[in-house]
C-alpha angles and dihedrals in degrees: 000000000000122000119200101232126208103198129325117207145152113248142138113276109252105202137018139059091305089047103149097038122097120248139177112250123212107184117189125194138245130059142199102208128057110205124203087235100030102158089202105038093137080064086063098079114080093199096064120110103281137153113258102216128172118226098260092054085055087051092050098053096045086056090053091061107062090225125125105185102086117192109199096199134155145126081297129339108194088053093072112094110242088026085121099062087038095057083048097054100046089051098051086052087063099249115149095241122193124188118207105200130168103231102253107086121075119262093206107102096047087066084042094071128071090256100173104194103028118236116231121239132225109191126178118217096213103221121206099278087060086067086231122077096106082071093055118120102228083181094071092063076076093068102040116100138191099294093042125087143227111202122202104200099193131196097177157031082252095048089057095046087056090045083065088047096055096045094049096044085042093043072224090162088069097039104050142342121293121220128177129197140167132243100256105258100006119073114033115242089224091058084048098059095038079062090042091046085038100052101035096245096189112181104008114114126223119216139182126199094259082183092066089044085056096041143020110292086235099053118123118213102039 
């Protein structure tokens, strides 16, 4: 099976619970949402220049790396026909795999496959000021478990006030891990954690994108 890539690089991760770590970054194109904020909207097209590389091309370049912390990232992943047995490959070979993944696409086959070591998830919940929470698939919080996280990407005081709501309808605190963050340049950190002190928010992390802090917050391949 062949996957159009968008760009594959070493970095830190920026976000997450390894923020901080390097990983290896395999970015596919083509997405199904269009977020108001979306940081690699020019990844959404599938028809934009792009390398075609079979799996076990991915797999050789991220050997070639040394690094063992792998980011499977678009666009969107678990649209890309065979990501399923590639996942599967680079988890048996004993690579750390997260899948960040934007809510709206079904978990389900993932947990369908002999996975052997399980990959871990990061989903966004897209909140109103993405435009697209109305497309969100409240049924995959079934499937997350305790590594996994649930990311809460807010543009607004409102935005944060429904992401309270999700997390208390979804008993998300004792399911998975619970991260906020603000649309860069829109909402203040600083606004983002006096909701989080005013309203008590125990257990839920606050990140930044340290990747935008040590770059540009335009450059590609970070």
């Amino acid at each position: 099976m062949n996957f159009k890539v968008a760009e594959k690089f070493v970095s830190i991760n920026g976000e997450g619970q390894r923020a901080g770590q390097l990983a290896v970054f395999i970015r596919f194109v083509g997405c199904n949402l269009a977020c108001n904020y979306c940081d690699t909207a020019w990844a959404r097209d599938d028809n934009i220049p792009c390398e075609i590389l079979s799996g076990e091309q991915i797999i050789d370049y991220i050997k070639s790396t040394g690094v063992t912390n792998i980011t499977l990232t678009g666009g969107e992943p678990l649209l890309r026909n065979g990501i399923e047995e590639l996942i599967r490959q680079l988890t048996n070979l004993g690579f750390w795999v997260e899948i960040e993944t934007n809510g709206s696409v079904p978990l389900v086959p993932i947990y369908k496959k002999d996975i052997k070591n399980r990959p871990h998830f990061t989903m966004d919940y897209k909140l109103a000021g993405s435009g697209e929470e109305d497309k969100m698939l409240l049924s995959n919080f079934e499937l997350l478990q305790k590594d996994d996280i649930v990311k809460f990407v807010c543009s607004s005081q409102s935005d944060l006030e429904r992401a309270c709501e999700i997390i208390d309808i979804y008993n998300l605190k004792n399911i998975c891990k619970i991260y906020f963050s603000c649309v860069f340049g829109k909402l203040s950190p600083q606004k983002a954690v006096e909701f989080m002190i005013e309203h008590k928010l125990n257990g839920i992390n606050f990140q930044l994108q340290m990747h935008k802090f040590i770059w540009s917050p335009d450059k590609k391949g970070v």
